[in-house]
C-alpha positions as CSV (number, residue, x, y, z in Angstrom):
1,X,-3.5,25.6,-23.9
2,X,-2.4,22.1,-24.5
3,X,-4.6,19.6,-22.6
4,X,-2.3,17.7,-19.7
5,X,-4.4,15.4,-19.4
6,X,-3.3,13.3,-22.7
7,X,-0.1,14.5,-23.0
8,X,1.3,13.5,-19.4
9,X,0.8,9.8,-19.3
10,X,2.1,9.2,-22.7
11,X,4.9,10.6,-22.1
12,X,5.6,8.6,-18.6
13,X,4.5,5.5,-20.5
14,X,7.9,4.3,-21.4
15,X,9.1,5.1,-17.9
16,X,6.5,2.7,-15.8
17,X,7.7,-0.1,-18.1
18,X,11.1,0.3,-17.3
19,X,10.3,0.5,-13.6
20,X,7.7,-2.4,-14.3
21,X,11.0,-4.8,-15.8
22,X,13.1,-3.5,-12.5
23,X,10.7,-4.7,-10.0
24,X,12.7,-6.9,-7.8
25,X,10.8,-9.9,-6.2
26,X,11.8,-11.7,-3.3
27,X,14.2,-15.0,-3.4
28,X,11.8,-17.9,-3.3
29,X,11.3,-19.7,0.5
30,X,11.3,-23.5,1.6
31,X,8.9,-24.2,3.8
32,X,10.6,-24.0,6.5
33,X,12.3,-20.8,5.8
34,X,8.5,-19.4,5.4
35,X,7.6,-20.9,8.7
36,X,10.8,-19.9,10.5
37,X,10.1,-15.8,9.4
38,X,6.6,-16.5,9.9
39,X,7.4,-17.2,13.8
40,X,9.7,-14.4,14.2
41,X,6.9,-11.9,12.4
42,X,4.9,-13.0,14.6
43,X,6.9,-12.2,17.6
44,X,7.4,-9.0,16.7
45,X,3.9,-8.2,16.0
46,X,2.9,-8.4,19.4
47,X,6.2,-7.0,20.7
48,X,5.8,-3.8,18.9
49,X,2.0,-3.6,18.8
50,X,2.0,-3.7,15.5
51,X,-0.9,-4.5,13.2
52,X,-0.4,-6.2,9.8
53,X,-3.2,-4.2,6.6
54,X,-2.7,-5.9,3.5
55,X,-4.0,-5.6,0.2
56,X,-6.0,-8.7,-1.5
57,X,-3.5,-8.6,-4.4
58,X,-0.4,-9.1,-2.4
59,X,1.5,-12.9,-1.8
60,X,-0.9,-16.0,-0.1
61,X,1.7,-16.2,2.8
62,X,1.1,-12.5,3.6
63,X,-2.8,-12.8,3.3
64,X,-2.6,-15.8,5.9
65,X,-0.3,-14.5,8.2
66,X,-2.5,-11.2,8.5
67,X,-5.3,-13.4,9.0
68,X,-3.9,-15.6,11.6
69,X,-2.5,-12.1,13.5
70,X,-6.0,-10.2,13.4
71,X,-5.1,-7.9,11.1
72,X,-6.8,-7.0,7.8
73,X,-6.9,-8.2,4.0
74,X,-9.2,-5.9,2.3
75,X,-9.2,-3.6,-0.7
76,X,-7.8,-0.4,-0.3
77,X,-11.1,1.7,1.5
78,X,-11.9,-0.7,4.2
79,X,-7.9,-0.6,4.3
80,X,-7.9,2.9,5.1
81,X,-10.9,2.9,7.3
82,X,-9.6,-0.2,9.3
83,X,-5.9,1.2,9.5
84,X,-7.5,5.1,10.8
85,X,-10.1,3.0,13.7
86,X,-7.5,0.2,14.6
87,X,-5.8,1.1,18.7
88,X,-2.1,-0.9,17.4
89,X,0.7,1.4,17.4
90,X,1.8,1.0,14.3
91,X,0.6,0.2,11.0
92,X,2.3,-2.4,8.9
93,X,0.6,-1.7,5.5
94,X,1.7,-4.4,2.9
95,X,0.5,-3.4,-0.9
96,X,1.7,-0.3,-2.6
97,X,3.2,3.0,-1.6
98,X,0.1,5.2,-1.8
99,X,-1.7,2.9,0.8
100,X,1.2,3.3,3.2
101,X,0.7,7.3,2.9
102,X,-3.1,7.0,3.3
103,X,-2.4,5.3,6.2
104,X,0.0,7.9,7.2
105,X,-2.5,10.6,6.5
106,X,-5.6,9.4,8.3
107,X,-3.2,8.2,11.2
108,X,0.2,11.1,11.5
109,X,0.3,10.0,15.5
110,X,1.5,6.2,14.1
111,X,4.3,4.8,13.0
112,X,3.4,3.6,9.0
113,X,5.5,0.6,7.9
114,X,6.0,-1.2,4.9
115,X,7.7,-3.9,3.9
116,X,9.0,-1.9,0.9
117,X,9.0,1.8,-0.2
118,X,9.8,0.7,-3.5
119,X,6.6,-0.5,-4.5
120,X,5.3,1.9,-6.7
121,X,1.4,1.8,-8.9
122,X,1.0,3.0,-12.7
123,X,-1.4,4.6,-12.1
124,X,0.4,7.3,-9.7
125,X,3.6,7.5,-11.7
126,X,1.6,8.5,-14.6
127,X,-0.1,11.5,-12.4
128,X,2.8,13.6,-11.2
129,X,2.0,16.0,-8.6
130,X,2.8,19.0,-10.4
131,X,1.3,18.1,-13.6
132,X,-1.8,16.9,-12.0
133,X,-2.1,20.5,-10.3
134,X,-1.7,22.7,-13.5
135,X,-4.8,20.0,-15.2
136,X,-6.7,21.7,-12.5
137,X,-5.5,25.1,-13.2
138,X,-6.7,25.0,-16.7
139,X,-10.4,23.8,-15.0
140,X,-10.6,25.7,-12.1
141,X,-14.8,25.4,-12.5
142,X,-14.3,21.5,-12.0
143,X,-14.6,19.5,-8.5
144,X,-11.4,17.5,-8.3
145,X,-12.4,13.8,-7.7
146,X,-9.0,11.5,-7.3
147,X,-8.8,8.1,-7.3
148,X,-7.1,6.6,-4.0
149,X,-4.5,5.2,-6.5
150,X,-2.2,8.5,-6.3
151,X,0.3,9.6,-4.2
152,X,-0.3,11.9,-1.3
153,X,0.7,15.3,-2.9
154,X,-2.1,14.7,-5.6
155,X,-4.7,13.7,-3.3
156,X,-4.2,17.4,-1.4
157,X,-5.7,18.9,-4.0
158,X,-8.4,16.9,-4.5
159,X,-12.2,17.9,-3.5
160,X,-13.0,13.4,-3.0
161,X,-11.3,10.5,-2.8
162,X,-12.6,7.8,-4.0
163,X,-11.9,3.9,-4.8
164,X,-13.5,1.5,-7.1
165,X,-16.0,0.4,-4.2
166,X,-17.7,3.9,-3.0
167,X,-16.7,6.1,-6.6
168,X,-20.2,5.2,-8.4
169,X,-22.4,6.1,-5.6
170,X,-19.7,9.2,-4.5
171,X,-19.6,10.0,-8.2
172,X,-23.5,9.7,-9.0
173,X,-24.3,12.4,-5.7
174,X,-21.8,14.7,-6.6
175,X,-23.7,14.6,-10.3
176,X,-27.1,15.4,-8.5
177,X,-25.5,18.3,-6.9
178,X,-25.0,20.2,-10.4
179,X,-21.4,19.4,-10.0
180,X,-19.0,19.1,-13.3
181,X,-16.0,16.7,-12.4
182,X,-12.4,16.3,-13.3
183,X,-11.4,13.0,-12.7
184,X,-8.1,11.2,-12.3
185,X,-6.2,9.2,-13.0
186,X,-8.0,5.9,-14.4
187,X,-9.3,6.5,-18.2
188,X,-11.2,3.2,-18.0
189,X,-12.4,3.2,-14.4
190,X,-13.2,7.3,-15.3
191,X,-14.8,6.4,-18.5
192,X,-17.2,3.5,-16.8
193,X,-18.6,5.6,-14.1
194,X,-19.0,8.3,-16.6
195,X,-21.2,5.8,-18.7
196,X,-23.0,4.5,-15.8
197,X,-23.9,8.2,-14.0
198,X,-24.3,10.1,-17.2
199,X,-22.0,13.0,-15.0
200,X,-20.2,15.5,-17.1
201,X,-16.4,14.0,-16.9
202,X,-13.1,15.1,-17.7
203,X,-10.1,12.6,-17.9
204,X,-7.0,12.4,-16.6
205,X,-5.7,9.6,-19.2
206,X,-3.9,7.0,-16.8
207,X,-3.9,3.2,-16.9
208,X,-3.3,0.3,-14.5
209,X,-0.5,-1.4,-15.9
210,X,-2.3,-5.2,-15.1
211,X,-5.9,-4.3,-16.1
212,X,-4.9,-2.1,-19.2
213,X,-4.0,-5.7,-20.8
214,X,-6.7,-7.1,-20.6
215,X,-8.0,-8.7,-24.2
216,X,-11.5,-8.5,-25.6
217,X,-10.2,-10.9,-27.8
218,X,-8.3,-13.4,-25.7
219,X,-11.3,-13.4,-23.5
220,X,-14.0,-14.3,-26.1
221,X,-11.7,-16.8,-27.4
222,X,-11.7,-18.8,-23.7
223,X,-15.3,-18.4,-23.3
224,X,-15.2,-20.6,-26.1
225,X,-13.4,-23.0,-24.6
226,X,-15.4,-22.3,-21.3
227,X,-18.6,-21.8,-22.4
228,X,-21.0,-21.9,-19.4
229,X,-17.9,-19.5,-17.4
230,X,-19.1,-16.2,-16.1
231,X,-16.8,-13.4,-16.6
232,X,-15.8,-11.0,-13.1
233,X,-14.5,-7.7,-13.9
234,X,-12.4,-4.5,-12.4
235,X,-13.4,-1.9,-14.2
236,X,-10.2,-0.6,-14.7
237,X,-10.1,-3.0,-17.3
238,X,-10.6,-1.9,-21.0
239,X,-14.1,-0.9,-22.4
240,X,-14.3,-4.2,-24.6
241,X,-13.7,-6.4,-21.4
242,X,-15.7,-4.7,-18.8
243,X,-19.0,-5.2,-22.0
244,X,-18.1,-8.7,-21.9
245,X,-18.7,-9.1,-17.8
246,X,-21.4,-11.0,-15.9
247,X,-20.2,-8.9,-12.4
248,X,-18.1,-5.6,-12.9
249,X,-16.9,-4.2,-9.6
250,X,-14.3,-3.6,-6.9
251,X,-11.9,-6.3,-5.7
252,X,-14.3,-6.8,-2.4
253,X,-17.3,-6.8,-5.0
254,X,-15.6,-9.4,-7.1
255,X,-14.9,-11.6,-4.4
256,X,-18.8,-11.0,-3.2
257,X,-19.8,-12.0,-6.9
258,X,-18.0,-15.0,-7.3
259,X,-19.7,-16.4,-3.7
260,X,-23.0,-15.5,-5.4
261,X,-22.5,-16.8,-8.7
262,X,-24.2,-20.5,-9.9
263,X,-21.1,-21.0,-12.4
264,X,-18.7,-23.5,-11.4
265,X,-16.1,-21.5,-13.6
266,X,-15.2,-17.8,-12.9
267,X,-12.7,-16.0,-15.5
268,X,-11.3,-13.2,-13.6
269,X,-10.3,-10.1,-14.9
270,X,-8.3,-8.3,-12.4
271,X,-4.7,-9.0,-10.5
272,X,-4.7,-12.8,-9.7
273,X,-3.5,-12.1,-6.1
274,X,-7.1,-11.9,-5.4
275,X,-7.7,-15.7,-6.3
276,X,-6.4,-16.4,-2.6
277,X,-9.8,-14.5,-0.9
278,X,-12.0,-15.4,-3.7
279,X,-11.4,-19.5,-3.7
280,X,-12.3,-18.8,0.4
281,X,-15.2,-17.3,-0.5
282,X,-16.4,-19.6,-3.4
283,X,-14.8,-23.1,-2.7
284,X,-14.9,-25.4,-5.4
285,X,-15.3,-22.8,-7.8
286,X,-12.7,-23.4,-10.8
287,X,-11.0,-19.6,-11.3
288,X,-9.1,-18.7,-14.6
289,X,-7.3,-15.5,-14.8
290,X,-8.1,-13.3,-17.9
291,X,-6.2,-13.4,-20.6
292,X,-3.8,-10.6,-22.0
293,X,-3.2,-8.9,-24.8
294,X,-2.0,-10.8,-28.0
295,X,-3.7,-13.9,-26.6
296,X,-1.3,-14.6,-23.6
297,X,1.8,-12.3,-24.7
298,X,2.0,-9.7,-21.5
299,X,4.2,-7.3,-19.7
300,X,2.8,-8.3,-16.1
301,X,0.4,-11.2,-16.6
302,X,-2.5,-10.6,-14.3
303,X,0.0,-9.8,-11.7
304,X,1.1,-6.2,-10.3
305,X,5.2,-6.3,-10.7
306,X,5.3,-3.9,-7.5
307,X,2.6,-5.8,-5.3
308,X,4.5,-8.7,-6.2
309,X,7.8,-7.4,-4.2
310,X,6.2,-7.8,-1.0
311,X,7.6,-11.1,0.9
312,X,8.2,-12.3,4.2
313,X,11.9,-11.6,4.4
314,X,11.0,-8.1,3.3
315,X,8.3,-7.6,6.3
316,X,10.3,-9.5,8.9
317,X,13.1,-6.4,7.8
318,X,10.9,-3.6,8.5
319,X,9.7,-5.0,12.0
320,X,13.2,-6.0,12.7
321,X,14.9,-2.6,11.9
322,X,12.1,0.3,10.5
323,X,15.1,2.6,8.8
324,X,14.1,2.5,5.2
325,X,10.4,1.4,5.7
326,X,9.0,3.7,7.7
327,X,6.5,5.9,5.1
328,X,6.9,9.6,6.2
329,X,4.5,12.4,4.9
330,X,4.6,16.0,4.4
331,X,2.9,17.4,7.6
332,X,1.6,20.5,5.2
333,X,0.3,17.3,2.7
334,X,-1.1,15.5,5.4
335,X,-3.6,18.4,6.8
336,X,-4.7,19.1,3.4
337,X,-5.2,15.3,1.9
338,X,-7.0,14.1,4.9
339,X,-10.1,16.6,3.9
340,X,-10.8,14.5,1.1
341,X,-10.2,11.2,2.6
342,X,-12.7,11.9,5.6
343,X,-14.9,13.2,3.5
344,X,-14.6,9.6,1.6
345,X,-15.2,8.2,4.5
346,X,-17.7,9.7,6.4
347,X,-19.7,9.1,2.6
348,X,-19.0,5.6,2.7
349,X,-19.7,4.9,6.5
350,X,-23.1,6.6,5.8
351,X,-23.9,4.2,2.4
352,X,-23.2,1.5,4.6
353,X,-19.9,0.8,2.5
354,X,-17.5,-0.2,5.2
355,X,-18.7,-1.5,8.4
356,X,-17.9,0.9,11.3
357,X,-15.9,-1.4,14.2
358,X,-14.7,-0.5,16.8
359,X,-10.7,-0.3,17.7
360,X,-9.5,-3.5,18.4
């Protein structure tokens, strides 16, 4: 039997760039365009009990405005868990699709908005639902192990969850239980923890469209020009990059890294959305994003074309009138994807990997 795994992504490839060039991104704002929407998203927060969750990769403005609301800029586990403990009615969740159905999952009882439905990730288009489950046909003696980075219908038949923050340790005790793993959907982030726990692996071949362009080559060529730079790293980034890295980790790792760091320069190798958090944390610091493939030639430059559709005048929409944003799950899905999820969860509260508070 043909393996899925390589055959699947590659052929979706062509598709995700044609949705990457469709992206749309929102009309650029005046300042007092911003601060007018602003006002009025603010209004409606606390009209509707509503809670803004946002992803560190998304728009400054959003970032802020979650900040200045109490809501949350995170990656996507302390998303999840903050989203699942947090007393608001409804959930605005401002990133990506599969956030807004992880929120959905781990909260059915709320209302799950997003500013746009649109907003897909590579990384789930090139794991279809029913491909995915016939790759775990064919290794029915594997525990499933997803990345969150997949839709919900993919996560319901996975054994874990796990994101780039908790899947080392997650990864590394499901080893020391005698388990063998099938892993999806991220080759590189799959292929690092496989180096790093020695744990019997099989990969689902899927790429971030942003970190996938990284460049070995681009990047030694800027250490030369930076030569006293240290060098942070997703590891969904290629092999050759993440070898080159002074701090490999997840976005809230990164952002931890660059406070600790003694280098005045950090060259940063994941979505630039995450410069916003990381110049709070490490002010002064001078950041550079990584370069791309064929020394600056790129299809999404550092920058996630579907984050990027998030905007103001998108979330001032959904708050204003919810038809069209509202994320709706499969209640079948939902029973059978929240396993996982808690079970995520419940790990990473117990490895002291997000910090239990209590609903605000």
């Amino acid at each position: 039997m043909n393996d899925l795994s390589t055959q699947i992504p590659r052929l979706r490839e062509a598709v995700i760039q044609r949705l990457v060039a469709q992206a749309p991104q929102p009309a650029p704002l005046t300042t007092s365009e911003a601060d007018a929407l602003v006002t009025r998203i603010k209004a409606l927060l606390k009209a509707k009990d509503a809670v803004l969750v946002v992803h560190f990769y998304v728009d400054a403005a959003l970032q802020k405005l979650a900040e200045e609301t109490g809501g949350r800029v995170s990656d996507s586990l302390d998303m999840a868990d903050f989203g699942s403990r947090h007393a608001a009615k409804t959930l605005v969740v401002i990133g990506v699709r599969f956030m807004g159905e992880t929120a959905k999952i781990l909260s059915p009882e709320k209302t799950v908005l997003m500013p746009t439905l649109q907003a897909e990730c590579s990384l789930d288009l090139g794991c279809p639902a029913e491909d995915f489950a016939a790759f775990c046909d064919q290794h029915p003696d594997r525990t499933v192990v997803v990345y969150a980075n997949t839709s919900a219908a993919v996560k319901a038949r996975a054994d874990w969850i796990v994101t780039s923050s908790n899947a080392l340790k997650i990864v590394s005790h499901l080893k020391e239980q005698g388990e063998k793993i099938l892993w999806a959907p991220d080759r590189h982030l799959g292929r690092y923890i496989q180096e790093q726990t020695g744990a019997d692996m099989l990969l689902w071949q899927g790429e971030c469209v942003v970190h996938d362009e990284f460049s070995a080559e681009g990047l030694r060529e800027l250490l030369r020009e930076h030569p006293d730079a240290e060098v942070l790293v997703h590891p969904e980034s290629p092999k050759a990059v993440v070898q080159m890295a002074h701090a490999v980790g997840s976005t809230s790792q990164l952002i931890k890294a660059a406070s600790e760091s003694k280098a005045d320069t950090l060259i940063v190798a994941t979505d630039r959305g995450i410069f916003y958090k990381m110049q709070q944390a490490a002010p002064g610091k001078k950041l550079i994003a990584a370069p791309t493939l064929n020394r600056g030639t790129c299809n999404v430059c550092a920058h996630c074309p579907w984050m990027a559709m998030n905007g103001l005048q998108n979330l001032l929409a959904a708050l204003e009138n919810p038809q069209g944003h509202e994320v709706e799950v499969d209640t079948a899905i939902i029973e059978r994807a929240r396993l996982p999820i808690e079970r995520m969860l419940a790990f990473s509260r117990g490895q002291g990997l997000v910090t239990a508070q209590p609903k605000d």
